[in-house]
N, CA, C and O atoms as a CHARMM CRD file, in Angstrom:
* protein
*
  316
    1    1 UNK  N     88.15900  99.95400 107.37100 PROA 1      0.00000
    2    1 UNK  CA    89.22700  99.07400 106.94700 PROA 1      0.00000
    3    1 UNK  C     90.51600  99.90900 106.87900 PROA 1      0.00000
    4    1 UNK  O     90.39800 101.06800 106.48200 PROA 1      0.00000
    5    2 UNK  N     91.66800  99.47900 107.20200 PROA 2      0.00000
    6    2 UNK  CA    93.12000 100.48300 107.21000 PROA 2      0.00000
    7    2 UNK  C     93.79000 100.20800 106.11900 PROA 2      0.00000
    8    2 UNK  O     93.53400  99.68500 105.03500 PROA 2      0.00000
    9    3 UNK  N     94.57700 100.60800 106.56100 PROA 3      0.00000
   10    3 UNK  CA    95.59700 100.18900 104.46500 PROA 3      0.00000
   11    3 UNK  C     95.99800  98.85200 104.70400 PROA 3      0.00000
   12    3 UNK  O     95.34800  98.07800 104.00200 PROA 3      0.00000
   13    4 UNK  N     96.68000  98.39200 105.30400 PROA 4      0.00000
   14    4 UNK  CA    96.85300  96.89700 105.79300 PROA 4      0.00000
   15    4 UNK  C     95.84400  95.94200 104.98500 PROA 4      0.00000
   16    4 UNK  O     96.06400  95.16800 104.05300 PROA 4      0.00000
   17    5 UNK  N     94.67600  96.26300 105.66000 PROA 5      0.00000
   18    5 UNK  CA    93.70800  95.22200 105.30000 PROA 5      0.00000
   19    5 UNK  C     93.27200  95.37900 103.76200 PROA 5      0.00000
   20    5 UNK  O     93.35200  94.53500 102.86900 PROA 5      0.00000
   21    6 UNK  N     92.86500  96.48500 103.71100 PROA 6      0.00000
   22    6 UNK  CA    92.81300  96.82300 101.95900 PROA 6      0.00000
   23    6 UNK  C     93.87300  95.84600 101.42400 PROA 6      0.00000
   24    6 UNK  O     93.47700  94.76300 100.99400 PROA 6      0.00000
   25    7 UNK  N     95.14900  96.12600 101.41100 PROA 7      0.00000
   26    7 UNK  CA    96.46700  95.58600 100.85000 PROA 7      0.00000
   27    7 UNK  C     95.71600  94.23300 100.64000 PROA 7      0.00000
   28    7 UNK  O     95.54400  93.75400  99.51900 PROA 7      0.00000
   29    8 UNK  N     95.20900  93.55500 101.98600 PROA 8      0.00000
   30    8 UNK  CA    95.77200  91.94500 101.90200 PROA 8      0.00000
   31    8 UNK  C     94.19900  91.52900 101.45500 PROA 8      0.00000
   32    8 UNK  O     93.93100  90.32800 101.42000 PROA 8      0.00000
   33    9 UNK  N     93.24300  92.43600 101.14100 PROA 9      0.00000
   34    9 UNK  CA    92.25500  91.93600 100.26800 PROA 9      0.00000
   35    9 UNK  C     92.41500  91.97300  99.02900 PROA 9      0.00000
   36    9 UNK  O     92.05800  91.25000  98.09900 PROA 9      0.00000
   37   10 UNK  N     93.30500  93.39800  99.17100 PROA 10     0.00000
   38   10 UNK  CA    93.84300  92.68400  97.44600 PROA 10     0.00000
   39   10 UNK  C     94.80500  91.50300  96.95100 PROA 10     0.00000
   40   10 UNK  O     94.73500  90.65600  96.06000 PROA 10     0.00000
   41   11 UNK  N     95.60000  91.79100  97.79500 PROA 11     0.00000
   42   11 UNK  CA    96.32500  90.56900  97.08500 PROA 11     0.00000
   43   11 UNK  C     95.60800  89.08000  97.38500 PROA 11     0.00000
   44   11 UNK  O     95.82100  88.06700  96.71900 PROA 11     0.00000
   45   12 UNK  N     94.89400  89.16000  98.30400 PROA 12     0.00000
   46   12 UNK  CA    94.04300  87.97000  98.67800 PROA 12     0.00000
   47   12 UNK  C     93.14200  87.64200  96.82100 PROA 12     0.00000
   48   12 UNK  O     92.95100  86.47500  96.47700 PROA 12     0.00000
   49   13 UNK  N     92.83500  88.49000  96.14600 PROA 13     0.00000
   50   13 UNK  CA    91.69200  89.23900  94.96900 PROA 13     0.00000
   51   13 UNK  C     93.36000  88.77600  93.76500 PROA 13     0.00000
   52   13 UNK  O     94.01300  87.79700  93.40300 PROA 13     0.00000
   53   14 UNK  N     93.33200  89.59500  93.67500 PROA 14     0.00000
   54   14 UNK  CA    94.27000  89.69900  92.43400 PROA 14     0.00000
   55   14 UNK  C     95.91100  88.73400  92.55500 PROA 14     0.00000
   56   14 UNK  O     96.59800  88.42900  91.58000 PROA 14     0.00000
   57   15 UNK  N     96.14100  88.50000  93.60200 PROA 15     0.00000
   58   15 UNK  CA    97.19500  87.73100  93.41800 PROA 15     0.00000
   59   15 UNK  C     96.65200  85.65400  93.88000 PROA 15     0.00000
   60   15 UNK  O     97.20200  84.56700  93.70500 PROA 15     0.00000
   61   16 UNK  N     95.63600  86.01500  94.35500 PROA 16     0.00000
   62   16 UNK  CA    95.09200  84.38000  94.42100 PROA 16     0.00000
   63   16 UNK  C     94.01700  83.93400  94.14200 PROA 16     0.00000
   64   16 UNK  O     93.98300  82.81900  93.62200 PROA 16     0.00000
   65   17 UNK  N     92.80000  84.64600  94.39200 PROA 17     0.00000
   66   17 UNK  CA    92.09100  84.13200  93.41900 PROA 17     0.00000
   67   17 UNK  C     91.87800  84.53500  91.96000 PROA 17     0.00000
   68   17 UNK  O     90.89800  84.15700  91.31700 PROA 17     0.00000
   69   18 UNK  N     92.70000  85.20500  91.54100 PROA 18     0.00000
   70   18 UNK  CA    92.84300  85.98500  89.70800 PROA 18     0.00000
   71   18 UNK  C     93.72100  84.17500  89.58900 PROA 18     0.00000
   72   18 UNK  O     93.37600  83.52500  88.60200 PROA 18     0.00000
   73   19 UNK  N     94.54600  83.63300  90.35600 PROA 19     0.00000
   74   19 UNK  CA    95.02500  82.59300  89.81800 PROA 19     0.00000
   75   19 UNK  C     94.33300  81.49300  90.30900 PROA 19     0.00000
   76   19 UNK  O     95.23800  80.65800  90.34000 PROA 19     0.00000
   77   20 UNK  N     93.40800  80.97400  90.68400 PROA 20     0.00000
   78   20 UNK  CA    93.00000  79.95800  90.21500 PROA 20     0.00000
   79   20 UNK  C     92.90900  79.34700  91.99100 PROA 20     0.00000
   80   20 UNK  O     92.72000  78.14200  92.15300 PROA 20     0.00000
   81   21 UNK  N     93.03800  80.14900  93.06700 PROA 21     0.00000
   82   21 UNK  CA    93.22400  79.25200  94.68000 PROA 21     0.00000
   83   21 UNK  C     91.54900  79.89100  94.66800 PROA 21     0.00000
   84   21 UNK  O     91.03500  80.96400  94.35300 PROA 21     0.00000
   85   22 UNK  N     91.11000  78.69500  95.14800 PROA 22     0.00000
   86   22 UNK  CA    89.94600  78.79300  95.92700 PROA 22     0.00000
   87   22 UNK  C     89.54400  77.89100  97.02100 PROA 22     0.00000
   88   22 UNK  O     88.35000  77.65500  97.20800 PROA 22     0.00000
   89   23 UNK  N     90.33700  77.44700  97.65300 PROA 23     0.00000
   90   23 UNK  CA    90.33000  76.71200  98.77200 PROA 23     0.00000
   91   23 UNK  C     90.35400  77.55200  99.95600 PROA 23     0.00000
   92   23 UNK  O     91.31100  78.18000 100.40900 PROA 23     0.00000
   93   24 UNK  N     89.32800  77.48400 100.33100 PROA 24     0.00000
   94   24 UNK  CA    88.40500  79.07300 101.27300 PROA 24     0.00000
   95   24 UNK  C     89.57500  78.98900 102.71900 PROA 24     0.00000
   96   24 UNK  O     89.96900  80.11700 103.01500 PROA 24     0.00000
   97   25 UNK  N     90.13600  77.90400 103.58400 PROA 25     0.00000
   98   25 UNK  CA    90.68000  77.62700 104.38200 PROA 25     0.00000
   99   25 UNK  C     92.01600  78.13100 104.39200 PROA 25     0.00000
  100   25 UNK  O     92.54300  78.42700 105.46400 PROA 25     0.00000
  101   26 UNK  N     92.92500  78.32400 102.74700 PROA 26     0.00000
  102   26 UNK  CA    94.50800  78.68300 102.83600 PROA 26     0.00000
  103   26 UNK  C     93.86600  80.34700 102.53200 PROA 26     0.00000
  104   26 UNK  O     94.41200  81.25000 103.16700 PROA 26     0.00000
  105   27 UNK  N     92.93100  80.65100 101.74600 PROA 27     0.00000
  106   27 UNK  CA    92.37500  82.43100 101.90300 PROA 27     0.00000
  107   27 UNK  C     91.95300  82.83600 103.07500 PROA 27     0.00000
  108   27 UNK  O     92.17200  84.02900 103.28900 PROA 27     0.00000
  109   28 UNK  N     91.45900  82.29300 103.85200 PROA 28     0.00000
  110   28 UNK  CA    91.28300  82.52100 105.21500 PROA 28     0.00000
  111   28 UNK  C     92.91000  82.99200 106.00500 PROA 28     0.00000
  112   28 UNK  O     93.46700  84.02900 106.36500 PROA 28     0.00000
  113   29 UNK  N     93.27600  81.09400 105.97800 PROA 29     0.00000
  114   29 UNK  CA    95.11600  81.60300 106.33600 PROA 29     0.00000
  115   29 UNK  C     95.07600  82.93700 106.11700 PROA 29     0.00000
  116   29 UNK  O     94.91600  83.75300 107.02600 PROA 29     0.00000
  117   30 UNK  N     95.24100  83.28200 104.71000 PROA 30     0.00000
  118   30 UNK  CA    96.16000  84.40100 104.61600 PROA 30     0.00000
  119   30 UNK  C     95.53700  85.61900 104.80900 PROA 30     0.00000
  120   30 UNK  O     96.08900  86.71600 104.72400 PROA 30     0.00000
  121   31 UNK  N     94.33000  85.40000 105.08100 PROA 31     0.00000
  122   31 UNK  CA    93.93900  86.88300 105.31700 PROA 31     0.00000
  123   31 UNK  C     94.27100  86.97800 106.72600 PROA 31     0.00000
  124   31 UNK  O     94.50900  88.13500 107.07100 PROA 31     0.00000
  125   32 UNK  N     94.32600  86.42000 107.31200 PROA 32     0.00000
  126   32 UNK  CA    94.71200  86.09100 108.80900 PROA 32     0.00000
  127   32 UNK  C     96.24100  86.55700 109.44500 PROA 32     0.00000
  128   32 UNK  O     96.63700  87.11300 110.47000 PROA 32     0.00000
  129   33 UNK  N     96.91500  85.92100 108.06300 PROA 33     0.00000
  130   33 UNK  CA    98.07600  86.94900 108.68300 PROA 33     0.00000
  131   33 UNK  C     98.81000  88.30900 108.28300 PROA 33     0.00000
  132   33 UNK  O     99.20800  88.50200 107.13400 PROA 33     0.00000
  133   34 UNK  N     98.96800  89.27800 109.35800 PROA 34     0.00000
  134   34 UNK  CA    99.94200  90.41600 108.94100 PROA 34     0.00000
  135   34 UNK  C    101.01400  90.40600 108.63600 PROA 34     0.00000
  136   34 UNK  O    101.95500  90.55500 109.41600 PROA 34     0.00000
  137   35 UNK  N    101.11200  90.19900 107.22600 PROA 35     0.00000
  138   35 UNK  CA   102.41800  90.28900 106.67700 PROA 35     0.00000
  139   35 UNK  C    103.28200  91.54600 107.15400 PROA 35     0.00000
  140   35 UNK  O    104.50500  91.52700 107.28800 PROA 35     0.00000
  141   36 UNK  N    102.78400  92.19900 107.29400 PROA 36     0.00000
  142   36 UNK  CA   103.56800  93.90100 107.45500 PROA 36     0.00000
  143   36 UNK  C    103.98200  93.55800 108.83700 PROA 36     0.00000
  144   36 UNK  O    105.02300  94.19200 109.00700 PROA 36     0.00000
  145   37 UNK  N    103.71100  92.88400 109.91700 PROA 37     0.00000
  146   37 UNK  CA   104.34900  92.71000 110.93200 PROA 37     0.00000
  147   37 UNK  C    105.80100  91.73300 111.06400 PROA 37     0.00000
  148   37 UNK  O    106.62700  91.78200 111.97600 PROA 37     0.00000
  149   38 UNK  N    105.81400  90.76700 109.73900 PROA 38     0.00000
  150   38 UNK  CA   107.10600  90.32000 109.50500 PROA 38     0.00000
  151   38 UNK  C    108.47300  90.93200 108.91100 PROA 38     0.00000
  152   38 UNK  O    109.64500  90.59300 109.07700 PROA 38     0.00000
  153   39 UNK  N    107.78500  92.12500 108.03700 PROA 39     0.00000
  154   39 UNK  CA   109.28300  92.71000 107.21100 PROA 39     0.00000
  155   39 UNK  C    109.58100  93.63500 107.82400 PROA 39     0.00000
  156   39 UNK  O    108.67800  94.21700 108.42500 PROA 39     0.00000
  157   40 UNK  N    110.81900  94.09000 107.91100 PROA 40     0.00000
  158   40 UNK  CA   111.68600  94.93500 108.19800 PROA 40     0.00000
  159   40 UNK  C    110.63500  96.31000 107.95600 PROA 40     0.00000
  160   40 UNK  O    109.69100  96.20200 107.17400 PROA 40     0.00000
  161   41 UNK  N    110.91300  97.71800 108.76700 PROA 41     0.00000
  162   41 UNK  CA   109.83400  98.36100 108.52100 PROA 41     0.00000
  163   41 UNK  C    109.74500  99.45900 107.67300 PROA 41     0.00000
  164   41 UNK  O    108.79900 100.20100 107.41100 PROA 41     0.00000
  165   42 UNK  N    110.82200  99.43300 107.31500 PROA 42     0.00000
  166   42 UNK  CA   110.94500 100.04300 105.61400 PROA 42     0.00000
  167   42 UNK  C    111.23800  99.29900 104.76500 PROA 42     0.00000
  168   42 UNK  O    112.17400  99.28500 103.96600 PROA 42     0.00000
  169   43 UNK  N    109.97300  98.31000 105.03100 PROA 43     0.00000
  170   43 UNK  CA   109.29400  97.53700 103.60100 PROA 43     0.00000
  171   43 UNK  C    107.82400  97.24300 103.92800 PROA 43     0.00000
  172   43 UNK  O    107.40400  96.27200 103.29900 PROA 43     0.00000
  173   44 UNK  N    106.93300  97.82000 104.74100 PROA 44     0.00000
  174   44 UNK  CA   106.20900  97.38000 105.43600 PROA 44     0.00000
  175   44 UNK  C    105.51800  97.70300 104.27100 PROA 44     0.00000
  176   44 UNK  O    104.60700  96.87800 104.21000 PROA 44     0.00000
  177   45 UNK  N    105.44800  98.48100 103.27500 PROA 45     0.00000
  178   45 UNK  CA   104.63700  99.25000 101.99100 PROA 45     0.00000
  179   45 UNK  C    104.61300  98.36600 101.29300 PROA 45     0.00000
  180   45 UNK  O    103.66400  98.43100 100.51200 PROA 45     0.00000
  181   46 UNK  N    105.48100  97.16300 101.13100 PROA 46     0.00000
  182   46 UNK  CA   105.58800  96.07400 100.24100 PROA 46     0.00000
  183   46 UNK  C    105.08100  94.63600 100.53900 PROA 46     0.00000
  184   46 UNK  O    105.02300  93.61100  99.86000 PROA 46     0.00000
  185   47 UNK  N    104.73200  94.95600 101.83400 PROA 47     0.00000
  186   47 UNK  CA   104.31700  94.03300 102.79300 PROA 47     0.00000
  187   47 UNK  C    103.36400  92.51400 101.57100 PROA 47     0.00000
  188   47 UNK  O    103.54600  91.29800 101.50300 PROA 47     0.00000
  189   48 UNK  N    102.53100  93.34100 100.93600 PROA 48     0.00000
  190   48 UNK  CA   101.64200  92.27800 100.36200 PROA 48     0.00000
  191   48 UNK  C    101.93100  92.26900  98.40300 PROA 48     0.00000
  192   48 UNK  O    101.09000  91.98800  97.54800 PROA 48     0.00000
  193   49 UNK  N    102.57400  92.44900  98.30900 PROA 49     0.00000
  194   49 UNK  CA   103.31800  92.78900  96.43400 PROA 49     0.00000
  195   49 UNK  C    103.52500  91.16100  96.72200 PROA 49     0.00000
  196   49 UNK  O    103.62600  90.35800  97.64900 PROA 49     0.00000
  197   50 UNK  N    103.51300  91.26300  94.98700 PROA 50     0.00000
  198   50 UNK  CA   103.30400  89.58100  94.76100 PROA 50     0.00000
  199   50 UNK  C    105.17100  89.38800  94.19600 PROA 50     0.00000
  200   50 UNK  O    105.66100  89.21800  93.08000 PROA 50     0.00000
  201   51 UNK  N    105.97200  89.55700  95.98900 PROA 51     0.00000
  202   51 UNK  CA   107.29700  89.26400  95.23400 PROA 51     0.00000
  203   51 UNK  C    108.23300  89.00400  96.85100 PROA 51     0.00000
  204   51 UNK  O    107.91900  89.74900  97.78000 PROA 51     0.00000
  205   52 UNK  N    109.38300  87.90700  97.09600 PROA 52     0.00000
  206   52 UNK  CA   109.60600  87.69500  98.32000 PROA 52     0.00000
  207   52 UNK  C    110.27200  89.05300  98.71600 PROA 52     0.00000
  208   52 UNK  O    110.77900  89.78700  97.86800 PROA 52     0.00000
  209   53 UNK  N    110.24500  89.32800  99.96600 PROA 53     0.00000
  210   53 UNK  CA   111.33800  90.43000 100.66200 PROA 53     0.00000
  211   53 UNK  C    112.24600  89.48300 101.79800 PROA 53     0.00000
  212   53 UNK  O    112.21600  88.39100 102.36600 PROA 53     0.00000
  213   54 UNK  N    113.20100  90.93200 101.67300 PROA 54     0.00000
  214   54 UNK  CA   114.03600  90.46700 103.46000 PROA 54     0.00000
  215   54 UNK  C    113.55800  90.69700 104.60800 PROA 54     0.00000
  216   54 UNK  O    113.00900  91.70900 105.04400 PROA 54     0.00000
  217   55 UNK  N    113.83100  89.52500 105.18200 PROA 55     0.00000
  218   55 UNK  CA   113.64100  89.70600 106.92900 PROA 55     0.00000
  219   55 UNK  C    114.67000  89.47900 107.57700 PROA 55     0.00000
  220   55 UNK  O    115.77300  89.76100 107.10800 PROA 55     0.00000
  221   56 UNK  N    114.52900  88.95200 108.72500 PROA 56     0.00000
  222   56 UNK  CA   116.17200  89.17500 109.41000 PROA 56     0.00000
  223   56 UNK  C    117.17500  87.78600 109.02200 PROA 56     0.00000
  224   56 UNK  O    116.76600  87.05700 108.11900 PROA 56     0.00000
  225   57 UNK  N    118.23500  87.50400 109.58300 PROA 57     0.00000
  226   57 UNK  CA   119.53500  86.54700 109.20800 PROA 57     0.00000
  227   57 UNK  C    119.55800  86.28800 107.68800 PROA 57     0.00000
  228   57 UNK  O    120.02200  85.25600 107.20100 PROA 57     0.00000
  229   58 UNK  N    118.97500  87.38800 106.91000 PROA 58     0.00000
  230   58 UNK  CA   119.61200  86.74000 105.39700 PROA 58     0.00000
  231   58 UNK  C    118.56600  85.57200 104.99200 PROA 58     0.00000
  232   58 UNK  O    119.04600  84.58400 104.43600 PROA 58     0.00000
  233   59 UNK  N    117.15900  85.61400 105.23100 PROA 59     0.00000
  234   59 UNK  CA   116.18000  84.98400 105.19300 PROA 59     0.00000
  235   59 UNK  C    114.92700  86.14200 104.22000 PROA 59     0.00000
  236   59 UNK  O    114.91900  87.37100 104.15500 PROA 59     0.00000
  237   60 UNK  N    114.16600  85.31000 103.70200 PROA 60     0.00000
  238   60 UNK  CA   113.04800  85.79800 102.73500 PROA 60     0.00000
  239   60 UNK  C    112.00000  85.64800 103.25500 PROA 60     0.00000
  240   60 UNK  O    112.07000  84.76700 104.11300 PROA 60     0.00000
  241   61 UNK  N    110.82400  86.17800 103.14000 PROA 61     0.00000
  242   61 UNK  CA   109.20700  86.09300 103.25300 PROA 61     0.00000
  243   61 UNK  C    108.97100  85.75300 102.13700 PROA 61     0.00000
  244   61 UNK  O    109.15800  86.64700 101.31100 PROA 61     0.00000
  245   62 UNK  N    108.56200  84.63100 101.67400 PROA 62     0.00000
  246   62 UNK  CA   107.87100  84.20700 100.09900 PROA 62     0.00000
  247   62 UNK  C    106.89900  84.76800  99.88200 PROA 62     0.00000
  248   62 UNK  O    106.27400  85.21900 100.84100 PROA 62     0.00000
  249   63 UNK  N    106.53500  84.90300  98.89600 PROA 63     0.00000
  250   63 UNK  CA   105.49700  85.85900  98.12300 PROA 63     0.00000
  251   63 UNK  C    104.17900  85.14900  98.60600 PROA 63     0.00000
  252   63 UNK  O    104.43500  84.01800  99.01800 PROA 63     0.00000
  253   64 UNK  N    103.23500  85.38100  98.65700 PROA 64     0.00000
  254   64 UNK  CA   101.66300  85.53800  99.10100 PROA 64     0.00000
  255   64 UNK  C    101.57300  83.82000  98.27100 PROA 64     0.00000
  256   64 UNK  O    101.37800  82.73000  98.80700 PROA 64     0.00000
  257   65 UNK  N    101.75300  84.08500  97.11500 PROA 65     0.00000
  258   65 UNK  CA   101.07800  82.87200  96.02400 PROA 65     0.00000
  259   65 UNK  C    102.05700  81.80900  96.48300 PROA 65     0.00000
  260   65 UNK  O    101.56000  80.75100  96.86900 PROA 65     0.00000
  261   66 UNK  N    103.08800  81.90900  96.49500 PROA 66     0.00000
  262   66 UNK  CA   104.16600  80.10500  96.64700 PROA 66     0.00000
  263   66 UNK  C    103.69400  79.90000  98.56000 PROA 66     0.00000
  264   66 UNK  O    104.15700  79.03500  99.30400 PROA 66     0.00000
  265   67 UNK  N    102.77600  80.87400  98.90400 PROA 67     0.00000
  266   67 UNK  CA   103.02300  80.38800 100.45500 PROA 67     0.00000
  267   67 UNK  C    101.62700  79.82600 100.69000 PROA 67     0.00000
  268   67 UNK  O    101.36000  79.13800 101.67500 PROA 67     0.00000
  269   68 UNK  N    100.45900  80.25200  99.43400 PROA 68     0.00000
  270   68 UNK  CA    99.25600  79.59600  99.33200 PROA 68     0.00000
  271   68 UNK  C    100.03000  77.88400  98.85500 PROA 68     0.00000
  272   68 UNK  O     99.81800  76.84300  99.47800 PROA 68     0.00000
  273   69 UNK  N    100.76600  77.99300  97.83600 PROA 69     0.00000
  274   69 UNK  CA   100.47000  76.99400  96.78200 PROA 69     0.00000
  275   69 UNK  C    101.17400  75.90900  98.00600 PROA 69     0.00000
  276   69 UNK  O    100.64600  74.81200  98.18900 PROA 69     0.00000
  277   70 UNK  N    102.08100  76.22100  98.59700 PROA 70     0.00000
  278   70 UNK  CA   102.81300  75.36100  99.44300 PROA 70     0.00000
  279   70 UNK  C    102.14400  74.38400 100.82100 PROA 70     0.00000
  280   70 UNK  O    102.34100  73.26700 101.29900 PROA 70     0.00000
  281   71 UNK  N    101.38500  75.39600 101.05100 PROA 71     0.00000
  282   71 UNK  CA   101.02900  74.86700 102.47500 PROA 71     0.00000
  283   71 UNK  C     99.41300  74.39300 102.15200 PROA 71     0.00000
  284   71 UNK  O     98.89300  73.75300 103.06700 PROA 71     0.00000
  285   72 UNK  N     98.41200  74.69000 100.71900 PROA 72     0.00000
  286   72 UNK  CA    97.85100  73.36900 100.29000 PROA 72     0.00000
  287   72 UNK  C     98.60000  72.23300 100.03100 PROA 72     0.00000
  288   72 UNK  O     98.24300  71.39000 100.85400 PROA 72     0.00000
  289   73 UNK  N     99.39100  71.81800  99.36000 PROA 73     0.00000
  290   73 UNK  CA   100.00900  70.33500  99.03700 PROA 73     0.00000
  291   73 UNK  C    100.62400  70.26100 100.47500 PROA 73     0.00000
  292   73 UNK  O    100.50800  69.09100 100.84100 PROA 73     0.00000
  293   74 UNK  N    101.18600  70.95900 101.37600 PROA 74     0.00000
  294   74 UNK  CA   101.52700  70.42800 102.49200 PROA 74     0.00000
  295   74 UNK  C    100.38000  69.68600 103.44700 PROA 74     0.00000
  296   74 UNK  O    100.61800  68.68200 104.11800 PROA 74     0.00000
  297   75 UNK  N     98.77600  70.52900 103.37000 PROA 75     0.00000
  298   75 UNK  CA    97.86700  69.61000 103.45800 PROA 75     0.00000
  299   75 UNK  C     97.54200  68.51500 102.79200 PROA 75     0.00000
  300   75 UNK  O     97.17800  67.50700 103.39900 PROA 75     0.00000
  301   76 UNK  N     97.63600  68.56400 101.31600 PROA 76     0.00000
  302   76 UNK  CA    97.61700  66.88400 101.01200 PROA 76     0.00000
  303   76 UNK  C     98.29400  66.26000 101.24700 PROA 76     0.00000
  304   76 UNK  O     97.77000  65.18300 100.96500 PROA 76     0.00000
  305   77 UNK  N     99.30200  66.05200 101.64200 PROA 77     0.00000
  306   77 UNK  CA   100.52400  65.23500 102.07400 PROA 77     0.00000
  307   77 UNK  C    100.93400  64.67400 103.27600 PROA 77     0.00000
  308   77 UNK  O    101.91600  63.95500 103.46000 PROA 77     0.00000
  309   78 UNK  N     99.84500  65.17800 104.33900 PROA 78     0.00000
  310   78 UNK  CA    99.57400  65.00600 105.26300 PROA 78     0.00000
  311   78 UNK  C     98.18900  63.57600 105.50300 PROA 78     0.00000
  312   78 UNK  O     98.06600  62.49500 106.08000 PROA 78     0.00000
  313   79 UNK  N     97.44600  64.45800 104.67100 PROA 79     0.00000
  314   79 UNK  CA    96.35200  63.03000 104.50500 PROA 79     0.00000
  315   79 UNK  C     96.57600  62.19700 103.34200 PROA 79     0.00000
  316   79 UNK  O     95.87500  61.20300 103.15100 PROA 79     0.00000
């Protein structure tokens, strides 16, 4: 396992399911994606911290948890 993946099992561990997501499909999502490939690359260390960073045009990466909590109710809202 590389540091990457470590990272995003943890925060997968302690930043979503310590709160209460267990909807196996948005933990999947997110283990799925490399955050560290979106931020700027001196922040790539911060890549998975439970807090938004910058990316390019003056735009944010939301934190791990509002991007779980979001895109479940974006599935209910759909059906």
């Amino acid at each position: 396992m590389d540091k990457f993946e470590d990272l995003r099992q943890q925060m997968i561990y302690y930043q979503l399911v310590a709160r209460g997501l267990h909807d196996q499909s948005a933990l999947n999502a997110l283990n799925d994606v490399p955050r560290e490939k979106f931020v700027p690359s001196d922040l790539v260390e911060f890549a998975y911290n439970d807090s938004p960073l910058p990316i390019a045009a003056r735009q944010t990466i939301s934190q791990p948890y509002n991007v779980s909590k979001n895109g479940i109710w974006s599935c209910y809202l759909l059906f």
